[in-house]
C-alpha positions in Angstrom: 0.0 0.0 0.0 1.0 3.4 -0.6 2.3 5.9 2.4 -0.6 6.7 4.7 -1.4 9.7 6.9 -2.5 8.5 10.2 -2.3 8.8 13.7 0.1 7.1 16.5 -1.8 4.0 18.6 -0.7 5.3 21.8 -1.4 8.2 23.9 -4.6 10.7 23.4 -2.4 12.8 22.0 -2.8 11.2 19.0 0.3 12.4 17.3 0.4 12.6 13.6 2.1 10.3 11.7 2.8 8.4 8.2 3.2 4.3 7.4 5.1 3.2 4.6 4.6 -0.1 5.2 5.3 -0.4 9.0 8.1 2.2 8.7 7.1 5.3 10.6 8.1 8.8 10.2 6.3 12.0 11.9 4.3 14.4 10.5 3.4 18.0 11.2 0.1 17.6 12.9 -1.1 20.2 15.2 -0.7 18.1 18.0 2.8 16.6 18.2 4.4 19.0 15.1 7.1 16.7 13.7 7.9 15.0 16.7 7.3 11.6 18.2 8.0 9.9 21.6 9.8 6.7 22.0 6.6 4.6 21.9 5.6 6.4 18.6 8.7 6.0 16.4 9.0 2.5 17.6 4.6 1.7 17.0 5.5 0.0 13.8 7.5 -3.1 15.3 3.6 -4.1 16.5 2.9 -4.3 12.7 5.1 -7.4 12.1 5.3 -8.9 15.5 6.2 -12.5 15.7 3.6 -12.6 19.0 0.9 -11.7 16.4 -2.6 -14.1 16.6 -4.0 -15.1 13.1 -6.2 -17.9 14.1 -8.9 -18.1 16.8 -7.8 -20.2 19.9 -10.3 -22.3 21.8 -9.1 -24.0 25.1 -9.3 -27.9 24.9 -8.5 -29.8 28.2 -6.6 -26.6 29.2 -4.8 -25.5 26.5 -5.6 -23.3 23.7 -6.0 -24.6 20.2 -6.2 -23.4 16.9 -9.8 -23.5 15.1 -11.5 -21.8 12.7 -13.5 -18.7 12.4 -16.9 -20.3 12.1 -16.2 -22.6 14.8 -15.5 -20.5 17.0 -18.3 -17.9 16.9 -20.5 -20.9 17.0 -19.2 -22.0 19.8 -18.9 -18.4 21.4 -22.9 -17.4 20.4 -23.8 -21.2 21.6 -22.0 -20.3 25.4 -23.6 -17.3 25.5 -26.9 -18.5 24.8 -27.0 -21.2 27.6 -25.7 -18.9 30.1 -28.3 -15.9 29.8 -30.8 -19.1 29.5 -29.4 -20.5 32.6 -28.7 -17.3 34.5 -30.3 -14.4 32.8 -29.5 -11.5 30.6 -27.0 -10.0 33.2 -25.4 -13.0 33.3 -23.0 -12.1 30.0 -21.1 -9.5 30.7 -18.6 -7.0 28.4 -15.7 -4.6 29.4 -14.1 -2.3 26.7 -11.1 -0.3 26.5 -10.5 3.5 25.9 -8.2 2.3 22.8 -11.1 1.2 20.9 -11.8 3.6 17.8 -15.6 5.5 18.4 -17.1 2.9 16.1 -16.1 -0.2 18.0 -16.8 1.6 21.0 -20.8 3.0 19.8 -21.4 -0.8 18.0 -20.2 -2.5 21.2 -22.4 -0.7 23.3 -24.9 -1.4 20.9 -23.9 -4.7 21.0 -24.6 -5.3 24.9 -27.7 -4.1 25.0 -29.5 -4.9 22.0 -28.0 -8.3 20.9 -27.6 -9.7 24.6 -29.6 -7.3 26.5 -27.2 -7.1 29.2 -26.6 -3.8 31.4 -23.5 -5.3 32.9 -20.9 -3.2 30.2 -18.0 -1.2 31.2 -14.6 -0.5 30.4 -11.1 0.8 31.8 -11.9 4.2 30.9 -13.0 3.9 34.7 -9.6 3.3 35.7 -8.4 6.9 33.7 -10.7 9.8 33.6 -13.6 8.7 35.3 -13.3 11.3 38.0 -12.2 14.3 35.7 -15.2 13.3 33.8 -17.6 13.3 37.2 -16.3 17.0 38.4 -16.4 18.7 34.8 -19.8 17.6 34.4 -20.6 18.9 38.1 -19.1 22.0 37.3 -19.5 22.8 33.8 -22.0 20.6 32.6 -20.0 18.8 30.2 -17.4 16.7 30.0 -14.3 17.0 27.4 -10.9 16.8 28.5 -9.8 20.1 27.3 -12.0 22.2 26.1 -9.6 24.0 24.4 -6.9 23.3 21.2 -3.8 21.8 22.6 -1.9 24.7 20.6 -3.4 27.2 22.9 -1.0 26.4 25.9 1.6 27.9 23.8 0.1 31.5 24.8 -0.2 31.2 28.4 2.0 33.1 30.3 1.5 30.4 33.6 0.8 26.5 33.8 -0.5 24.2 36.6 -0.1 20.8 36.5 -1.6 18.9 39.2 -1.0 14.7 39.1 0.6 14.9 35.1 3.9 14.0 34.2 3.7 14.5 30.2 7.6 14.9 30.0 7.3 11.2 30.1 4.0 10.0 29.5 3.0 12.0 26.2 6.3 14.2 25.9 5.6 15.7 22.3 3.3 17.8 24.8 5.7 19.1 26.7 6.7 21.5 23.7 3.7 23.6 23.8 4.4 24.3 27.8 7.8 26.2 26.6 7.8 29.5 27.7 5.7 29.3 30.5 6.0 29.9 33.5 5.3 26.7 34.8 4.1 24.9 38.3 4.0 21.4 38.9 2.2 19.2 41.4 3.4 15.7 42.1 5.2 14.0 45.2 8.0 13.1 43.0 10.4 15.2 41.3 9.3 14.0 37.8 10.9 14.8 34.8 8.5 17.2 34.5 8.6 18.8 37.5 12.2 19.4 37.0 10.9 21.5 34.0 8.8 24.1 36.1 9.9 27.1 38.1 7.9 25.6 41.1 7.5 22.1 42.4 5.1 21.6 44.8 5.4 18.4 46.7 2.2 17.3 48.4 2.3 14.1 50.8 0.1 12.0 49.0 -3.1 11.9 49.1 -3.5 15.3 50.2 -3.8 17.1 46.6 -7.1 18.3 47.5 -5.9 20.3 50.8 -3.2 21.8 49.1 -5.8 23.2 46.1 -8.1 24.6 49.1 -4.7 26.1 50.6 -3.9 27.7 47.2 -7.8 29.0 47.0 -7.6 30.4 50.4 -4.7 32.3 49.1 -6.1 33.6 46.1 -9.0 35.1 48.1 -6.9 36.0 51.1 -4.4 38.2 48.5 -7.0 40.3 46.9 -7.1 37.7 43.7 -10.7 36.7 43.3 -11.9 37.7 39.6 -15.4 38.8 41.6 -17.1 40.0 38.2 -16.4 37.0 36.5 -17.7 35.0 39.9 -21.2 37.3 39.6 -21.6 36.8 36.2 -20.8 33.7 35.1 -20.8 31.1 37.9 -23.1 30.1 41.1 -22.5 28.5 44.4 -19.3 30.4 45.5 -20.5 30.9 48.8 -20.9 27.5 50.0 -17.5 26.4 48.7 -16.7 29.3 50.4 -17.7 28.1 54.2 -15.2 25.4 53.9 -12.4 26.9 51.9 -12.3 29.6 54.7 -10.8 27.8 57.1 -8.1 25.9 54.7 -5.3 28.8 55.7 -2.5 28.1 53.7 -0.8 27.3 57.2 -3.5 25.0 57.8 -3.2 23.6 53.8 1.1 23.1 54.9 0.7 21.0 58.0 -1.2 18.1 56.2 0.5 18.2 52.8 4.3 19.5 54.1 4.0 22.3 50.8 5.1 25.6 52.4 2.6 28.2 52.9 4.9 30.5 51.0 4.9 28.2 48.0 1.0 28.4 48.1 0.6 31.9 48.5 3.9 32.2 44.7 1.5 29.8 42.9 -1.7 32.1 44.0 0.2 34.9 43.1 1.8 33.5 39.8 -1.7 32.2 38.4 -3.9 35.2 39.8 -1.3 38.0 37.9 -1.2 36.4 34.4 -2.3 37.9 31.4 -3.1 34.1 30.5 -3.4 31.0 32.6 -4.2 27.3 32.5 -4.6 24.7 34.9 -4.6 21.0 34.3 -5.0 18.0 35.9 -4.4 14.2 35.2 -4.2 10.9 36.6 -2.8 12.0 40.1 -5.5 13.8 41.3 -8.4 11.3 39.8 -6.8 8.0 41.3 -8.0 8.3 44.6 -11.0 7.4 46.3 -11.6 11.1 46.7 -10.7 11.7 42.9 -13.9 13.8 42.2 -13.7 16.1 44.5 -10.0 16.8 44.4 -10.8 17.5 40.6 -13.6 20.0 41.7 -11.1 21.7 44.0 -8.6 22.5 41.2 -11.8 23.4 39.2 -12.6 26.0 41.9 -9.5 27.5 42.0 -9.7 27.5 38.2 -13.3 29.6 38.2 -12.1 31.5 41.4 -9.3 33.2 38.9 -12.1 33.4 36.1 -10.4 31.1 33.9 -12.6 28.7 32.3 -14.6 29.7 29.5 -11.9 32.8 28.5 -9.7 32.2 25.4 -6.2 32.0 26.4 -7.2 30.8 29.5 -8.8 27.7 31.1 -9.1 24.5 32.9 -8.5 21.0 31.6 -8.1 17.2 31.9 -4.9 15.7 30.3 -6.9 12.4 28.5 -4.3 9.1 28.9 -5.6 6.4 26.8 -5.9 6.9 22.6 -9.6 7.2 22.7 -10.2 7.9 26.0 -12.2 10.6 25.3 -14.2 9.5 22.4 -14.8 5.8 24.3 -16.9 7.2 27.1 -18.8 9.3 24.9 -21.0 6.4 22.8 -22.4 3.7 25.1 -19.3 1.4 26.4 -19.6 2.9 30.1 -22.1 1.2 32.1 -24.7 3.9 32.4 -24.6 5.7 29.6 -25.7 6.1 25.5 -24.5 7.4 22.5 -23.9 11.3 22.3 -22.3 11.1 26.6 -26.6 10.5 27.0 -27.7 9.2 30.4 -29.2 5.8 30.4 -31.7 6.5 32.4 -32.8 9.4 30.6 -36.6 8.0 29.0 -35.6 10.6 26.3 -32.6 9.7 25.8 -33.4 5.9 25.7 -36.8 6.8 23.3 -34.3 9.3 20.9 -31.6 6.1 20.5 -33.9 3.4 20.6 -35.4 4.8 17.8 -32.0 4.8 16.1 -31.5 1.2 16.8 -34.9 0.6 15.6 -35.7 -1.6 19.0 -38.3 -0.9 21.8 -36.9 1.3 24.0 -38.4 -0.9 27.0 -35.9 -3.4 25.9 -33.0 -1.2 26.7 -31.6 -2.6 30.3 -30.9 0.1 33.0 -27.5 1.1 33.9 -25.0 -1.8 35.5 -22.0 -2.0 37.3 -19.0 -0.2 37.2 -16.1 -1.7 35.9 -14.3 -2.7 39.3 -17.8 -3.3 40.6 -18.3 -5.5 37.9 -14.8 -7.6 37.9 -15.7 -8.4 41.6 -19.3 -10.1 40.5 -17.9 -12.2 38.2 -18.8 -15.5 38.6 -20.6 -14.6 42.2 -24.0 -15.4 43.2 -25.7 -13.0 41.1 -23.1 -11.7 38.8 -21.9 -12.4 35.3 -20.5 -15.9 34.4 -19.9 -15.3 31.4 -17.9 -12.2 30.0 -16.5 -10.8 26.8 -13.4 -8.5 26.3 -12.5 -6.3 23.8 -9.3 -3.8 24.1 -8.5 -4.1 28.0 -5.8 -6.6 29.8 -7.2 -6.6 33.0 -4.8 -9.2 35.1 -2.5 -6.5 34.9 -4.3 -2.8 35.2 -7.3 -3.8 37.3 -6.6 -2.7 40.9 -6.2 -6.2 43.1 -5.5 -7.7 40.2 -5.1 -11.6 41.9 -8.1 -11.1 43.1 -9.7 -10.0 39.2 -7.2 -13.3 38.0 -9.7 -15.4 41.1 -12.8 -13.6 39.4 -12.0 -14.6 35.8 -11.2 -17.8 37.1 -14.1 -18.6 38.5 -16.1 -17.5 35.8 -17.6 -20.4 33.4 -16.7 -18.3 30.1 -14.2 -16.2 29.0 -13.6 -14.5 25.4 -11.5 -11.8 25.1 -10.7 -10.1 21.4 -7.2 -9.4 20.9 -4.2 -9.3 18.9 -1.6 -10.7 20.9 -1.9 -13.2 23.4 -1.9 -10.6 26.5 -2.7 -11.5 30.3 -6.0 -11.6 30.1 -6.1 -13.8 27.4 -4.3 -16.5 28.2 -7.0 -17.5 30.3 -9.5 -17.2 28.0 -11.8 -20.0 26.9 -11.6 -18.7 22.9 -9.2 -16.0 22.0 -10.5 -14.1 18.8 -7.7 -12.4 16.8 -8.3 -9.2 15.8 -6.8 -6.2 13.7 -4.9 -3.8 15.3 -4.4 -0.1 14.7 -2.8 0.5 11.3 -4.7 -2.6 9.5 -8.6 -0.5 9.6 -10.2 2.6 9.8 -11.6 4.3 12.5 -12.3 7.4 14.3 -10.7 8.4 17.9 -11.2 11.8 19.4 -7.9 12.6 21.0 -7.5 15.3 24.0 -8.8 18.4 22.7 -12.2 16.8 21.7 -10.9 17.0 17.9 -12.2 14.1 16.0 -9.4 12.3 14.0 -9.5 9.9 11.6 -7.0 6.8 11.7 -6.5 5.4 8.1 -5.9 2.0 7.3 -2.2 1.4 5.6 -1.9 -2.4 5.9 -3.6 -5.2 4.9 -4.2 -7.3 8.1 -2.2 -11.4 8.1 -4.7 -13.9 6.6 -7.1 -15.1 9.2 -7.4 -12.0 11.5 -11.1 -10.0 11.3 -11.9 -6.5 13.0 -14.0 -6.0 16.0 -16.8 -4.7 14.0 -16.6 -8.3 11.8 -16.3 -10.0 15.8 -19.7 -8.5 16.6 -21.3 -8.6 13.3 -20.8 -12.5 12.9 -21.9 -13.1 17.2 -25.2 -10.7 16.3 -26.5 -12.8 13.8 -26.0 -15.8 15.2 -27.6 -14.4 18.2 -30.6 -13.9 15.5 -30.4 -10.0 14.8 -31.5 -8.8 11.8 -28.8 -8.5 9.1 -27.3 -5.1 8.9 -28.1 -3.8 12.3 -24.5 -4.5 13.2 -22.4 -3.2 10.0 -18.5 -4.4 9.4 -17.6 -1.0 7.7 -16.2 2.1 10.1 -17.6 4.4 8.3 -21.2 3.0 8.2 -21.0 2.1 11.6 -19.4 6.1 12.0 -22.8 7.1 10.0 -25.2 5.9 12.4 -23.0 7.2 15.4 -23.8 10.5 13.8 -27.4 9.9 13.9 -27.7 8.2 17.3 -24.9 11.3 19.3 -27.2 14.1 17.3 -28.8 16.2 19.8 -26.5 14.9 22.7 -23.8 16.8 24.8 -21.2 15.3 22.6 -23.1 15.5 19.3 -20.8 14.4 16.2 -23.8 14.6 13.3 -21.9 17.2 11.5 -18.6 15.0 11.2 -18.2 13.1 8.9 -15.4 11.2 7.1 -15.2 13.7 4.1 -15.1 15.8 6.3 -11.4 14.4 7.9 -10.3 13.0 4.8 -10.5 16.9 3.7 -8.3 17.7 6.9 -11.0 19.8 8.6 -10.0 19.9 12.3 -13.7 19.1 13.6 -13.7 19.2 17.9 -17.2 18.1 19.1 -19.9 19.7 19.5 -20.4 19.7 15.5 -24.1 19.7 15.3 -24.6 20.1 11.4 -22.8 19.4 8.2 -21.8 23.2 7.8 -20.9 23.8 11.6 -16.7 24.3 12.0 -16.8 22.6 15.2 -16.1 24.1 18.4 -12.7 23.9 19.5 -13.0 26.3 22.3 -16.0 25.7 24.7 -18.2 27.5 27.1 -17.0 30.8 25.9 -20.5 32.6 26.0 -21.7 29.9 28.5 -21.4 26.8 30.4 -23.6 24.3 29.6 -26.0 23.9 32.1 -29.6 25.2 31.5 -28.6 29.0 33.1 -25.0 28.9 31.6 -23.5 29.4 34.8 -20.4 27.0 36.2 -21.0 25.8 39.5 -18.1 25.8 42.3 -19.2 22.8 44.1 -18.5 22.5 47.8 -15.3 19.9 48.5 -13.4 19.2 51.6 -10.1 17.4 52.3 -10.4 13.9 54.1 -7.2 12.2 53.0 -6.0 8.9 51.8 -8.8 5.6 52.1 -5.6 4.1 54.0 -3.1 5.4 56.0 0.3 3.8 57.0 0.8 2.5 60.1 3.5 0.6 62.1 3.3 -2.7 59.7 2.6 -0.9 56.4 4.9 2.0 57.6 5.5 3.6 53.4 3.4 5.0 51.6 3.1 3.8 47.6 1.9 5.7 44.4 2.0 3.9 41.0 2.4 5.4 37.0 4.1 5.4 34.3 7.2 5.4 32.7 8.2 6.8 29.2 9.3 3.6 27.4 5.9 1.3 28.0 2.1 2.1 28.0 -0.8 0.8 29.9 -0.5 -2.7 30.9 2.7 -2.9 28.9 1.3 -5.8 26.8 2.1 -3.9 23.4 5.0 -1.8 24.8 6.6 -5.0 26.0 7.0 -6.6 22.4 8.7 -4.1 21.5 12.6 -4.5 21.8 14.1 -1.2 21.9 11.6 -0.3 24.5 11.9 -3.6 26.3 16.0 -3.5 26.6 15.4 0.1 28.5 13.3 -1.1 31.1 12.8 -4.7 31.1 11.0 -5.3 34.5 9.7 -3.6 37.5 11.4 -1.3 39.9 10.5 0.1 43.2 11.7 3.8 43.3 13.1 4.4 46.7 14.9 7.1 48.8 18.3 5.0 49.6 17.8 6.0 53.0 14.3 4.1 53.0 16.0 1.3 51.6 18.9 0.9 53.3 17.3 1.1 56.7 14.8 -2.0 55.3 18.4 -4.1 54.1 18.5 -3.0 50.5 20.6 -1.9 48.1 20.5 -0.5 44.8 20.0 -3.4 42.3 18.3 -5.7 44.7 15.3 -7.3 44.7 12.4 -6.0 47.0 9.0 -7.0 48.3 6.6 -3.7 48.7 4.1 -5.5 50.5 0.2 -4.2 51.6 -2.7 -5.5 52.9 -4.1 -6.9 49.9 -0.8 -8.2 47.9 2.7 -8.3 47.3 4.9 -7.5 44.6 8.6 -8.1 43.6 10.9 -5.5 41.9 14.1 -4.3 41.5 15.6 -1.5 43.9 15.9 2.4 42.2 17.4 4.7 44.4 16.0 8.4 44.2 17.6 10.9 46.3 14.7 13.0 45.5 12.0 11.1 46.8 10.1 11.9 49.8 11.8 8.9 52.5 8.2 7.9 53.3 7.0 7.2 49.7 8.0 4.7 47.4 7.0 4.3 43.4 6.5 1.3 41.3 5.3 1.1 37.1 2.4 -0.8 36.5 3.1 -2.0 33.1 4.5 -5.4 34.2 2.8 -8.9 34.5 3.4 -11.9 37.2 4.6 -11.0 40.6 6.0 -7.5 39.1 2.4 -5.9 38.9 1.7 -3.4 40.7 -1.6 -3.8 41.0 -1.1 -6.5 43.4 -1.1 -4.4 46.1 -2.9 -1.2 45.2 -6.2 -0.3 47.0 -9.6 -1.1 45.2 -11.7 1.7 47.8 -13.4 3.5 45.1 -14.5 7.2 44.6 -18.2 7.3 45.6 -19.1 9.3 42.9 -16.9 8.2 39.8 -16.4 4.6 41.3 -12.4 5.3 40.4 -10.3 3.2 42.5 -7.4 4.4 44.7 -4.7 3.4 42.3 -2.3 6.7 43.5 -2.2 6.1 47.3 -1.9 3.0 49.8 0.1 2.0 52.7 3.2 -0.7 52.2 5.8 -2.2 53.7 9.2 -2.6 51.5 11.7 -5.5 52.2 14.1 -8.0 51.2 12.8 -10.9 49.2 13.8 -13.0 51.9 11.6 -11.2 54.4 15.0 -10.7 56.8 14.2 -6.9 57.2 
């Protein structure tokens, strides 16, 4: 095939890019500009991996055989037949992944509750941006990462970033932070951080203290953009009654930042011309992600930020489509368009669309870790399907989601390599992967991108779209309800999100192949698209934004004299996610081959260790085994771990499930350990 303009398989940054074959080379997309990360330049070695899966696998007296294509979505629509006869609708069950392209996400949605009727669907979009999504939607009435192009950052004069570490995790954005003045909040002295003009520490945990601190001190200094406050928001009073007794004093004796460094960042943020703060992953993986979210989001509409161009407030997205896949129906309570589910218009406006009863349409169901903890219980799934998402590895207590899939009487899970997850499946069905179809993902900035197909998949491999396609009609749907093309599937996505929050009717794939830059909401086939949001109002029904009242109560565990540490988890720049693509890839692989356990050497030595050793960080729930990092930098009472490895080296072992009330995000960033030899001898 000839060269082909597409878009990397990684990060929601979706940086531009072009395949010749599966050599890569960058492109000047608004996005990235001519450059690519490690992950990126390296994305074609996926393309001709010898790990690739060509044939379906079914498991026969425990191992996992080769059959064919018919035979196996026999046997699958067979499986899942006898178990919702046996057990009920909700006893087949689906979890996604916010890599999936906007069409696999919308027909796979469609999918669960038309084809099986089943409510229980989510996907690990809950384990990302769950709680970003929550508080933008409290406070703004809608939810898109950043509201805002990317390229604008380029004009601010001052940056926040709370919980993001893009120097390593998307670093093609770190170019458009140049020139600011830039403040960064993370307990470790991340590459990033060592970019800004102030680091701001926080014990962990206690991001949400530290924002009231830094509000306090916006108010307290004579900084409160009052006119903007009157005109354009509500509720600022009862934040108020909390906020006013979070002295910055106060904010420094639970979090250890200085009082003085709150009042600089007050000071810094409150006298730009131009000002941005973002958050990511570090403030939303906590059990009190939402409102530590809504706290930076106060400060935000405290300095009149959101809503003014050149200014504004904004989620870094982590995963390719992590925007675009909680937007059309793969999240357990909601429908095309980012409708509600239990909205009776909502469910009468896509029903119609789908040309089924809306009656039919089951209710919301569980949320993902909510629904990886029924499996196989009384009452839960025992059967479940999944598409795009290694769970072993990224799900929080992930022996205890290993015992849950274990238990469970079937297992299917679409892939294309033979990850964690499925190697325990009952039928592995091999699918395409990003550069062999098209699709559309909606990176960041809410701008709607369309990846091109430049290969021809191996022999024997089908798409997602041909998985559920052939499954529908043996589960007797009507032929054509579940199309095999993107783009017709991306024509009734129009249709379905038209009139919705995130309403895509005016994109279309013309559109992109023309190189329109289309961010959501694009309500008709004339509209530009709306790159910059609330500008003349917020979206709820008076316009106003809503400071919503949050208050600081810590960490879900705290150490204690046998889990004396405290441990945070992320990412490093080499792998991605669960590592199960990143990990094939040798160049990235050589770099950093297996799991390490970041460490103060003080921390370390005083437990027996040395650099280079291997260590048990230990919890209540789990233990795992990596190799000793010294950091001189790092707190003495925190250690860090990646979560990209498998076995004994996963994180996730240990990390707290207690979930955010609100977003039901787990407590991935925060949890008491222990740290020892392997040996046990300290």
């Amino acid at each position: 095939m000839p060269q082909v303009d597409t878009h990397c398989p990684y990060c929601a940054l979706q940086c531009g890019m072009s395949l010749d074959g599966a050599r890569v080379t960058p492109r000047d997309f608004p996005v990235n500009a001519g450059g690519l990360c490690q992950k990126g330049w390296t994305s074609g070695s996926l393309l001709t991996s010898p790990k690739r899966l060509t044939t379906p696998l079914l498991r026969v007296n425990g191992a996992l055989e080769p059959v064919s294509w018919d035979f196996a979505l026999d046997f699958v629509a067979r499986k899942l037949r006898e178990t919702q006869e046996a057990h009920g609708p909700d006893g087949v069950a689906i979890f996604g992944g916010g890599g999936l392209t906007n069409e696999k996400a919308y027909l796979l949605g469609k999918f669960a509750r038309v084809a099986l009727g089943t409510s229980q669907i989510d996907y690990n979009g809950r384990f990302c941006m769950s709680s970003a999504a929550a508080a933008g939607i409290k406070a703004f009435g809608a939810d898109r990462g950043m509201p805002f192009p990317v390229t604008d950052l380029k004009q601010a004069d001052v940056v926040l970033l709370a919980g993001a570490n893009p120097a390593e995790t998307m670093p093609p954005f770190t170019q458009h932070l140049r020139g600011t003045d830039l403040i960064v909040v993370d307990p470790r002295r991340t590459p990033t951080a060592e970019l800004a003009s102030l680091h701001l520490a926080p014990a962990p945990g206690t991001d949400l203290a530290l924002a009231l601190g830094i509000l306090h001190a916006v108010v307290e200094g004579g900084h409160l953009d009052r006119s903007y406050v009157d005109e354009r928001t509500s509720g600022f009073e009862d934040m108020w009654r909390i906020v006013a007794s979070w002295w910055p004093e106060r904010a420094e004796r639970v979090t250890g930042v200085s009082a003085a460094d709150m009042r600089l960042a007050a000071a810094k943020l409150a006298t730009a011309r131009n000002a941005y703060i973002l958050t990511a992953r570090g403030t939303e993986q906590h059990a009190t992600g939402t409102a530590t979210v809504g706290a930076w989001i106060n400060l935000a509409l405290s300095l009149g930020l959101p809503g003014r161009k050149g200014s504004g407030y904004g989620c870094l997205t982590g995963q390719g489509n992590g925007q675009g896949g909680r937007e059309h129906g793969q999240k357990a309570d909601q429908l095309p368009g980012y409708r509600k589910l239990d909205d009776p218009a909502a469910r009468e406006y896509v029903a119609g669309v789908w040309g089924v009863d809306p009656e039919s349409l089951p209710g919301p169901g569980r949320s993902a870790s909510e629904l990886l903890e029924a499996l196989g219980q009384d009452g839960g799934p025992k059967a479940l399907m999944v598409f795009g998402s290694n769970v072993v590895v990224s799900a929080p207590r992930s022996q205890r989601v290993q015992d849950r899939l274990s238990s469970l009487d079937f297992l299917v899970v679409a892939d294309f390599v033979l990850s964690e997850t499925a190697a325990m499946a009952d039928v592995v069905l091999p699918v395409t992967q990003w550069a062999e179809e098209d699709g559309t993902l909606t990176n960041l900035e809410g701008r709607v991108l369309l990846r091109r197909k430049a290969l021809t998949p191996p022999p024997g491999v089908r798409s997602d779209l041909d998985v559920l396609h052939g499954l529908a009609e043996r589960l007797g749907q009507p032929d054509g309800r579940f199309p095999t093309d993107a783009e017709t599937v991306f024509e009734e996505l129009r249709i379905a999100s038209k009139g919705g929050v995130a309403d895509y009717s005016g994109v279309s794939y013309d559109r992109l192949r023309a190189g329109e830059a289309l961010h959501w909401p694009v309500p008709a086939d004339d509209h530009p698209g709306t790159p910059r949001m609330f500008l003349d109002a917020f979206a709820h029904p008076d316009g106003r934004a809503r400071f919503v009242p949050v208050e600081h109560t810590g960490p879900a565990e705290l150490p204690d004299e046998d889990f004396p540490l405290q441990a945070t988890t992320g990412r490093v720049l080499q792998h991605y996610q669960s590592g199960a693509q990143t990990r094939l890839v040798q160049e990235l692989n050589d770099v950093v081959p297996e799991a390490f356990v970041e460490v103060h050497p003080d921390t370390a030595k005083r437990a027996g260790l040395e650099e280079g050793d291997r260590a048990v960080v230990r919890s209540r729930r789990g233990e795992t085994v990596a190799k000793v990092r010294f950091a001189q930098s790092l707190q003495p009472d925190l250690v860090f771990l990646p979560f990209h490895f498998p076995g004994e080296q996963r994180a996730n072992l240990f990390t707290n499930p207690a979930l955010d009330p609100v977003s039901r995000m787990p407590e991935f960033k925060v949890c008491a350990v222990s740290l020892s030899t392997v040996d046990g001898a300290a």
